[in-house]
N, C-alpha and C positions, 0 to 999 in steps of 0.2 A: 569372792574377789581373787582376780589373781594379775599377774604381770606377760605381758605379750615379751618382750626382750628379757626374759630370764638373768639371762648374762651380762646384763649391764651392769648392773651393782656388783656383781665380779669384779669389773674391769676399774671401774670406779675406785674399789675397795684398793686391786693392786696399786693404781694411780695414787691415793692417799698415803699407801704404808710405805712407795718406794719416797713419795715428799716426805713424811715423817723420818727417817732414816736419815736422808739429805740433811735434815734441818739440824738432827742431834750430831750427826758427825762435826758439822760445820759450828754448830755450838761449843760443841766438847774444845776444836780446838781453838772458838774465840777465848775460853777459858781459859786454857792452857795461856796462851798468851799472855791473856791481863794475869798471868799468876807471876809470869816472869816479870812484867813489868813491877808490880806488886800497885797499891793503891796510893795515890797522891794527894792522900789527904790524912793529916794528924787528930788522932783523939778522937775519931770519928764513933768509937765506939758510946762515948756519953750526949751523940744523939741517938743514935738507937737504941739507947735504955731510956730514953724520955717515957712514959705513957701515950702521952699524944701522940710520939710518933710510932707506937706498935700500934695503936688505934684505927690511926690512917692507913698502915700497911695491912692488917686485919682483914680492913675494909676494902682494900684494894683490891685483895688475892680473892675476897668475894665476889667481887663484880666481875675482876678479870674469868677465874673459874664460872660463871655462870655465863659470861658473853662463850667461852671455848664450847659449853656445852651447845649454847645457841647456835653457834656458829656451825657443830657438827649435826645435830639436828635437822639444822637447814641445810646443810651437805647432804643429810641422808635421804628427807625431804626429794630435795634435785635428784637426785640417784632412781630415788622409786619413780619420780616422774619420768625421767629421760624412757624409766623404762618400760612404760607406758601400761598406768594401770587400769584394769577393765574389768568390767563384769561377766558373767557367763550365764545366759539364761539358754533352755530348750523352749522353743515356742513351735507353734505346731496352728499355722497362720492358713484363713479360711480364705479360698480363693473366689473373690466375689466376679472374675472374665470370663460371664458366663456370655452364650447366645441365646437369646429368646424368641421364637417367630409367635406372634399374635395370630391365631388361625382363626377367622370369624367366619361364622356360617351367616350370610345377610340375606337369607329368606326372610319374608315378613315378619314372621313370630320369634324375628332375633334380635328386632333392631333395639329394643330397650335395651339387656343384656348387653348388645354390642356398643352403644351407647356407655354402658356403666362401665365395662373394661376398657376402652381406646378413654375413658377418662380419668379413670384411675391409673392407668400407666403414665398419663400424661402428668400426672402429679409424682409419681413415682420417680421420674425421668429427672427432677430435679435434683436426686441426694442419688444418682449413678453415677459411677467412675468406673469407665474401662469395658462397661457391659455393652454389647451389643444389641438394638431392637428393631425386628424388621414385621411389618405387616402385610398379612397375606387373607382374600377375603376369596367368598367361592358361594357359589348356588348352583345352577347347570354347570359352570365353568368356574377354572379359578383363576386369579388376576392377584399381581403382586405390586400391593399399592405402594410401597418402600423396601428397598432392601434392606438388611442388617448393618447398620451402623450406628456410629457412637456420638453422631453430631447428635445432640440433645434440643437443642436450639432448634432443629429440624423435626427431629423426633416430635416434638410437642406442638409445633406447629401444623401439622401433618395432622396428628393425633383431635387435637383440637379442630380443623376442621373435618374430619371425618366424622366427630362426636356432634358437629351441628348439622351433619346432614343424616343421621341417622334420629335425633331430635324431632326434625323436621320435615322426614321422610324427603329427603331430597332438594327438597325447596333452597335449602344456603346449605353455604359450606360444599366437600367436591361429592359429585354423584356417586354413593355408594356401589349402587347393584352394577356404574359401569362396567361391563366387560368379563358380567358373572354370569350372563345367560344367553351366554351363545351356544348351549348346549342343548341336549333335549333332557327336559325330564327337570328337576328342584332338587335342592337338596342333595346333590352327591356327595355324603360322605366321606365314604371314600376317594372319592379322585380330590378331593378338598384337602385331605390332611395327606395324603401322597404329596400331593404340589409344595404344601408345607413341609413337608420333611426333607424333599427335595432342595426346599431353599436356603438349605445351610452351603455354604463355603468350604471349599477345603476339606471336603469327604474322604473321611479317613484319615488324613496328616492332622489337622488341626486338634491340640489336645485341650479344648475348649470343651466347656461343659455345655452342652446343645438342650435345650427342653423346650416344649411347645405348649402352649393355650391355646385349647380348641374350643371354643363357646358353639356349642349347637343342642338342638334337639333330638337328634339320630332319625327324626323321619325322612326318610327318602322316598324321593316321585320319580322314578327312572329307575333306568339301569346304568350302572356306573361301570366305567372300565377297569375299576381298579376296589374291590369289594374294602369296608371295616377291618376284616380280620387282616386281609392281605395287606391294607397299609399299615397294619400294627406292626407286622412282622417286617415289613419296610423299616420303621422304625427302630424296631430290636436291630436289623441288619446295621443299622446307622450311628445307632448308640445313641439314640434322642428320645426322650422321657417325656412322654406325652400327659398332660394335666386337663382333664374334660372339667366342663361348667354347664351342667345341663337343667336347664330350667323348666323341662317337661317333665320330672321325677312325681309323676303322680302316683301314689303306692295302689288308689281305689280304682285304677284303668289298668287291664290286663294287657292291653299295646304297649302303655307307655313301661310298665313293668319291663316288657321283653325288649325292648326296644333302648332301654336305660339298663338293664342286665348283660347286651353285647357291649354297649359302650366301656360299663365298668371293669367286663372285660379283657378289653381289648388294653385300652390305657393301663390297668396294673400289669397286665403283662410286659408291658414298657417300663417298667419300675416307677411308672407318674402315678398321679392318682386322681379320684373321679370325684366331685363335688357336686351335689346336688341345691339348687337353689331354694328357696323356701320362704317362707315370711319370716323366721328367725334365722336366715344368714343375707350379708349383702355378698358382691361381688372384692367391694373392698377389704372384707375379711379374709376372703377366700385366699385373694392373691399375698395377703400377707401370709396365711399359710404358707401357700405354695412356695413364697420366697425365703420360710424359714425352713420348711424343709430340704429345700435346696441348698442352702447353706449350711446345716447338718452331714447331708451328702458328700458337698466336694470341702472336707479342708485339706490344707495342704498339707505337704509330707515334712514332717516334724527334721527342723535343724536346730544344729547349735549355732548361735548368734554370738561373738564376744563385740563387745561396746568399750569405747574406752570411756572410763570413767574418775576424769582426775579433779572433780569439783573438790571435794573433800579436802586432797592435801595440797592441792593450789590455796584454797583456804587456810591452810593450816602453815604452810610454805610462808605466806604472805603476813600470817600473824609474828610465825618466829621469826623473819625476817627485822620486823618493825621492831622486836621486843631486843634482837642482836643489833641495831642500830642506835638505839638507845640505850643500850648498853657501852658500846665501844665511843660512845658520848660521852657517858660518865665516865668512863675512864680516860678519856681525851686519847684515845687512840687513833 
């Protein structure tokens, strides 16, 4: 605990001792005074030797003496207040302003997968503040079904109907594969997650923690303009942390091995990381991973915080107050 205005009670204190000073000069000479006049009362002495009445005055000087102490108390009280008392913590606070681009691969053998994360973010979307999420889908071609933003209300709407039409292979909800295959060839990879990396904002200025979900299988049917490794390194160039979900991680197929060994690749060289799907993991596991990882990642750069903190003697202030008020009660002050 400590006090932000240092110097008030200083100033306070000299204010007290120059009234104190004041008071006794101006006393000493009411004194003087009533000495000269002298007392106008005879015999007075054989009431002040009564009992009852040193009893009464006894009693007096107790109350009185205990209201002064109150009363300075509550002067000192006011003094620490004025001068604003607070706490000091170091806090070292995690910065949850991240951006997120959804990068879905919606060839056929992705639409469950695709399915399970465009709905799990849409649950997610409800306990965000400040985060940005944008979705981005690709097969021959890629297409940016939303950009990054923080309307949530949109966000999950969006979200929601993309998750009925990959359900329903297209039937409700908006047409997934629109505007994915205008290209030659399935599955680009690469020119997939390039488009994705591409879709951040403010490349380079923005000190925004950038990371990507790329849901795919790494089969490619074409040739792509833009090769795996090459848009890793896109990525590194960009400072975006790519997180794969790949649910073709068959250990007993020698394809799917080499094919899920570039991916894991690729994405740790991006400081993200690769998750393979399995009948003991979901997708909604995954991403709370990856959401705790990330917040491990970015906290913020440790400050001192001072708070003022005057519950305590405003409590305490207000006790002795009441207790000096009934005090200077009894004493009919």
């Amino acid at each position: 605990m400590g006090v932000i205005f240092w110097w008030m009670p200083l100033v306070l204190a000299a204010i007290a001792a120059g009234a104190v000073l004041l008071h006794l000069r101006r006393r000493r000479s009411d004194r003087e005074r009533l000495r000269r006049l002298g007392t106008p009362v005879a015999h007075g002495e054989r009431l002040t030797s009564l009992p009852v009445y040193r009893r009464l005055v006894a009693r007096y000087r107790v109350v009185l003496v205990a209201t002064l102490v109150a009363v300075v108390g509550l002067a000192g009280v006011g003094a620490l207040l004025s001068s604003r008392v607070s706490s000091v913590d170091v806090v070292e606070p995690q910065s949850y302003k991240r951006d997120i681009v959804l990068c879905l691969d919606v060839s056929g053998s992705m639409t469950e997968v695709d399915s399970q994360i465009v709905e799990t973010f849409s649950r997610l979307a409800e306990g965000l503040d400040g985060e940005r999420i944008g979705l981005s889908l690709f097969d021959s071609s890629s297409v940016t079904a939303f950009p990054l933003t923080d309307d949530y209300d949109f966000v999950r709407t969006q979200l929601e109907q993309y998750r009925t039409s990959f359900d329903t292979v297209g039937e409700d909800g908006t047409r997934y594969w629109s505007g994915t295959d205008l290209g030659r060839g399935a599955s680009l990879i690469g020119d997939g997650l390039a488009s994705c990396v591409l879709g951040f904002d403010d490349q380079g200025e923005s000190t925004r923690p950038r990371s990507v979900i790329l849901a795919t299988d790494n089969y490619v049917n074409g040739e792509a303009l833009v090769t795996l490794p090459e848009a890793g390194e896109l990525a590194v160039d960009r400072d975006v942390r790519v997180y794969a979900l790949n649910p073709a991680d068959y250990s007993t197929d020698a394809v799917a091995d080499e094919v899920a060994a570039e991916l894991k690749t690729v994405v740790e060289s991006t400081d993200g990381a690769y998750y393979a799907l399995d009948d003991e993991t979901s997708v909604a596991s995954i991403i709370e991973q990856i959401d705790e990882r990330e917040a491990g990642l970015f906290t913020g750069t440790r400050r001192l915080v001072v708070t003022d903190d005057p519950a305590g003697l405003a409590i305490a202030g207000l006790l002795v107050a009441l207790g000096a008020f009934a005090l200077l009660w009894r004493v009919r002050l």
